[in-house]
C-alpha positions in Angstrom: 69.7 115.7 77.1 70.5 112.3 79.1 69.1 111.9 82.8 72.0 111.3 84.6 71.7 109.5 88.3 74.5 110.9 90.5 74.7 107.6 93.1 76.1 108.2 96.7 75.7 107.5 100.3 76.3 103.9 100.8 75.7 102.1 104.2 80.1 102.3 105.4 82.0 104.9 107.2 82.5 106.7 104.0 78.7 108.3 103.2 79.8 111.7 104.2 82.5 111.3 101.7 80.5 109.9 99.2 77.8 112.7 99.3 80.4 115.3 98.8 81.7 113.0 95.4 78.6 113.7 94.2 78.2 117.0 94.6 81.4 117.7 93.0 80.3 115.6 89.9 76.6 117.8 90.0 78.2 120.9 89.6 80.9 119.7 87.3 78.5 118.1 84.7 76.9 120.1 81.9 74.0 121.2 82.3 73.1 121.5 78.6 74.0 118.5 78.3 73.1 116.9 81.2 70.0 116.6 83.6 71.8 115.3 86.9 69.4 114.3 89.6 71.5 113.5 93.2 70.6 109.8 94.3 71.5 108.5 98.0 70.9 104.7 98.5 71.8 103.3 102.2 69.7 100.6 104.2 67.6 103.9 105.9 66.3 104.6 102.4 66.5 105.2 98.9 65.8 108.9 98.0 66.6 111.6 95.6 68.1 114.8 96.8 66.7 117.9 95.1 68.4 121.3 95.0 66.0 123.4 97.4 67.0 120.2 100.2 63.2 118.3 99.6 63.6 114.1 99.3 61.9 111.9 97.0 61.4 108.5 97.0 63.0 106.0 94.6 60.9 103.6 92.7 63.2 100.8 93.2 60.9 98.7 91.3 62.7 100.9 88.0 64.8 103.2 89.7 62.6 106.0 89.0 61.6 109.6 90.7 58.3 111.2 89.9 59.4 115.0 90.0 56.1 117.8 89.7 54.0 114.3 88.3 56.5 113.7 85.7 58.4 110.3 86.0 62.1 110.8 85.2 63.7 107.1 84.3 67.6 107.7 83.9 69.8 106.9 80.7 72.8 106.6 83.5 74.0 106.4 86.3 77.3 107.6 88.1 78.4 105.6 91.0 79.9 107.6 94.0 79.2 105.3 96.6 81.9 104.8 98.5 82.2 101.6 100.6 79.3 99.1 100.5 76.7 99.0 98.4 78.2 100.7 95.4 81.8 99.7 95.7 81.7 96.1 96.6 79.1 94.8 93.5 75.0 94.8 94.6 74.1 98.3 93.2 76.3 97.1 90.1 74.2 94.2 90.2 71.0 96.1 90.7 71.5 98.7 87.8 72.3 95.8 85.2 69.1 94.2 86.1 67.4 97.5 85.8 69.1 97.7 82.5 70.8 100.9 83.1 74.6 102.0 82.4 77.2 102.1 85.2 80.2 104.4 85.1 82.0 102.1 87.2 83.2 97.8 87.0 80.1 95.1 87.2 79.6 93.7 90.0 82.2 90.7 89.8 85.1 92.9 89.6 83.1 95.2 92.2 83.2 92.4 94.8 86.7 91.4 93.9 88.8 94.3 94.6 86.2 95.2 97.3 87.6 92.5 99.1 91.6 93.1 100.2 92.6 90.0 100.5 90.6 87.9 97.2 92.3 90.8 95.4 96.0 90.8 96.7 96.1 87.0 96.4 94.4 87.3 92.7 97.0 90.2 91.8 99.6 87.8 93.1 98.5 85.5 91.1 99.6 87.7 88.3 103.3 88.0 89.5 102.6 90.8 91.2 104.1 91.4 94.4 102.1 92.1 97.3 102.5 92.1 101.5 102.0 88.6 103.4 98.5 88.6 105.5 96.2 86.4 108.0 92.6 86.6 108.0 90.7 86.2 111.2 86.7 85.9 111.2 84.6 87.2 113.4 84.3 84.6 116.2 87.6 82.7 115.4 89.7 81.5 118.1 93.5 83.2 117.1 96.9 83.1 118.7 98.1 86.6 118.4 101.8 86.0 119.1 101.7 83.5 116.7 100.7 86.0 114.0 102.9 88.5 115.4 105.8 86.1 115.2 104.9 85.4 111.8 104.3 88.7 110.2 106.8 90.7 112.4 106.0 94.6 114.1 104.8 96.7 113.0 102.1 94.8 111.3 98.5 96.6 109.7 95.3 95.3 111.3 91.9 96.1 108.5 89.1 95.2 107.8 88.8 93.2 104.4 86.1 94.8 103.6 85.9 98.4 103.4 87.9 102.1 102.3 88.8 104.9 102.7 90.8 103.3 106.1 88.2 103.1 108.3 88.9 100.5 111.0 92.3 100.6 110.4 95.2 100.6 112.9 99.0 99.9 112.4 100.4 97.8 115.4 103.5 98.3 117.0 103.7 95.7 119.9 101.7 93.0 121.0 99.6 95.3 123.3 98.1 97.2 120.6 97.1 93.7 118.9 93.8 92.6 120.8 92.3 96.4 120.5 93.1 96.6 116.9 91.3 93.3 115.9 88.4 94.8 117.9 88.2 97.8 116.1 88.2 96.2 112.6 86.1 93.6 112.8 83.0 96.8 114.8 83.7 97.9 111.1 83.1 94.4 109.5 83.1 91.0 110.1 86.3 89.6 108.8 89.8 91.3 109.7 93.3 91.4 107.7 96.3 91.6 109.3 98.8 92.2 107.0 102.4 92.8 107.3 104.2 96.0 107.2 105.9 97.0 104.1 108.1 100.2 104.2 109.1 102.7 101.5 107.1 105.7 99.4 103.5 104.9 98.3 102.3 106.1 95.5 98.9 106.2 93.6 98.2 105.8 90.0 94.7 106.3 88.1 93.8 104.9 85.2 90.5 104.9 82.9 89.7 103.9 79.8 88.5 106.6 76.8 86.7 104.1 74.2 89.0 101.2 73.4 92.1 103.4 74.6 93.9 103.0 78.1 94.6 106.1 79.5 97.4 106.1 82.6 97.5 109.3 84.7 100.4 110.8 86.1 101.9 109.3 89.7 100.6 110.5 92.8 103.3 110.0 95.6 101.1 110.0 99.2 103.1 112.1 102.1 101.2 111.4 105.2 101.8 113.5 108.0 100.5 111.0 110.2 101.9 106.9 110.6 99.8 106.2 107.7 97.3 107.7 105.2 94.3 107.1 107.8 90.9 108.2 107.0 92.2 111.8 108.8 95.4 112.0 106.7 92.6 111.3 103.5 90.2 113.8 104.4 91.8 116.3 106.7 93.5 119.7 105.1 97.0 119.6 106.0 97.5 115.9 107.1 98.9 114.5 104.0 101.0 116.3 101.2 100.0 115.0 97.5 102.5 115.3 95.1 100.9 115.3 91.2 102.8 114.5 89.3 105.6 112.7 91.6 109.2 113.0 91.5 110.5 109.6 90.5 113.0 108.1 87.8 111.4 107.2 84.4 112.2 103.3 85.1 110.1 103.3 88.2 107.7 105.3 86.9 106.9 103.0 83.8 106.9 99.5 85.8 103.8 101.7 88.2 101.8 102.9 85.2 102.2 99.7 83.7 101.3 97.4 86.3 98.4 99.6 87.0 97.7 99.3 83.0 98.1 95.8 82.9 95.7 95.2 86.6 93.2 97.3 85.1 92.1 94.6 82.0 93.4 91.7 84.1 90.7 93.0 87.2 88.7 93.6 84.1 87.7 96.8 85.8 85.9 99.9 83.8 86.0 103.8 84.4 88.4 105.4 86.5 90.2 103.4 89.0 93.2 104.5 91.2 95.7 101.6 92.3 97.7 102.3 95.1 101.4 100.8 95.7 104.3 100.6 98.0 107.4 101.0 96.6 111.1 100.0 98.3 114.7 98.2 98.0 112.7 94.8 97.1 110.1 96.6 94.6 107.2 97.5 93.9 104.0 96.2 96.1 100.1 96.5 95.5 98.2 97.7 97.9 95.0 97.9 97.0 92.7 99.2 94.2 90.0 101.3 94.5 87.3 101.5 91.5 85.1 104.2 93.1 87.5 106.2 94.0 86.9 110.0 95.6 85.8 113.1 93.5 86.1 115.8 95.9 88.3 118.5 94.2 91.4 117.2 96.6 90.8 113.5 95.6 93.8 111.6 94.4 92.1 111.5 90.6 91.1 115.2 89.8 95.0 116.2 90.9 96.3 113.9 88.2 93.4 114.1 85.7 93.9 117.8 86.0 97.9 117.3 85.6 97.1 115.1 82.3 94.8 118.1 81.1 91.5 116.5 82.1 89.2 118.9 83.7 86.9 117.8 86.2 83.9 118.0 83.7 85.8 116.8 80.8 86.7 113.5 83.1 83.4 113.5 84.0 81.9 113.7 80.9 83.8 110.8 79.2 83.2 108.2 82.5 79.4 109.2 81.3 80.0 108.4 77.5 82.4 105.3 78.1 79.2 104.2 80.3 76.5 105.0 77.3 78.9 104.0 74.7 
């Protein structure tokens, strides 16, 4: 039996979200093989979630719990923190030092692809193509018209660092500009404003089972609002997911293959979802996301469960990739 630490919460929009990853991955994990202990982590506290609703404090000295005056130290741990800390590399950082496996990247790929814009202009490094962007800091002087000159409407306005589209807004004239820098940089201190790039998007996962790369089948992303916003992620009925998608085999191979060949590039380990947009001129990165959502209508469980992967199959071999 291996003590399994199910890591969520985070200190980002996304906690919620995260929570609800890991009790997806609680239920789905065998108990006979498994003893799965619910860990939150955020700047209010570290504390371990028991099934009857009671909190106990994390040694963070060890990451231990002492449970009925037994201490339980954990073999590994399962990172479902969405957002910061768990998605952009100091809980990485923090379980190496303690010495304890990670089902997700270390913390230099963490920080990487945490980071929109370090990642797109790394991934363009690679021959990749990706969308044009301007960072402002927080506190910069910036001449919107000359960025909107530059980039053209409609343009994307985000934070650089964080998911799941929080902060987000997509701006259509020079009146929506000023608000939409506002609004990103309340959810972080740096924004990206990015130009717009039409055509399908699609989403590809990918992990790796022992020394073998493993591709999922295409997701194409439908949303039924102006773009997959944090609603059209989370809401029932704002986006249609279509696993596997309907595309040509051509297109289909260049996707699973740049997604393949980002993955060892990024260096990244366990599952990992890429997301692209694809027109006339090709086929663009968006962003990737290495702790990507588990809730049963997450992007990865629709394909692993198109490839045949159950959800405790898939989670089962992050666990033994992780040990392994």
């Amino acid at each position: 039996m291996k003590n399994v630490a199910i890591v969520c919460g985070g200190d980002s929009g996304e906690f919620e979200i995260s929570v609800k990853s890991a009790g997806v991955v609680k239920r789905n994990l065998d108990p006979q093989k498994y003893n799965a202990y619910i860990m939150v982590v955020s700047k209010k506290g570290w504390y371990c979630q028991l099934d009857d609703g009671s909190r106990i404090d994390i040694d963070k000295n060890d990451f231990s719990i002492c449970v009925d005056g037994r201490k339980i130290v954990f073999d590994v741990a399962f990172n479902a923190v969405h957002g910061e800390p768990g998605e952009n590399g100091p809980l990485s950082g923090y379980l190496e030092l303690m010495g304890i496996p990670c089902t997700s990247s270390d913390l230099t790929t963490c920080a990487l692809t945490f980071h929109k814009d370090f990642c797109k202009r790394v991934v363009q490094s690679y021959d990749v193509k990706v969308s044009p962007s301007i960072l402002i800091n927080k506190g910069d002087e910036y001449d919107a018209k000359q960025i909107i000159e530059e980039l053209g409407l409609p343009l994307f306005v985000k934070p650089t660092r964080n998911g799941s589209s929080v902060g987000v807004s997509k701006v259509h004239n020079e009146e929506e500009f000023e608000p939409a820098v506002k609004k990103a940089l309340d959810a972080g201190d740096q924004v990206m404003c990015e130009k717009f790039v039409s055509g399908r998007e699609f989403g590809c996962g990918a992990m790796k089972i022992g020394r073998r790369m493993v591709v999922f089948p295409l997701t194409e992303i439908v949303p039924k609002n102006e773009f997959f916003d944090y609603e059209a992620k989370y809401t029932a009925g704002k986006s249609e997911e279509i696993t596997p998608a309907e595309v040509d085999e051509a297109l289909e191979i260049e996707i699973k293959a740049t997604t393949a060949f980002l993955y060892e590039k990024l260096e990244c380990k366990g599952f990992v979802r890429i997301d692209y947009i694809v027109n006339e001129g090709g086929v663009f990165f968006i962003e990737a996301n290495i702790v990507p959502g588990m809730s049963e209508a997450s992007i990865i469980p629709q394909q692993a469960k198109c490839f045949g992967l159950s959800l405790d199959k898939l989670f089962d071999l992050a666990i033994t990739n992780a040990l392994r």
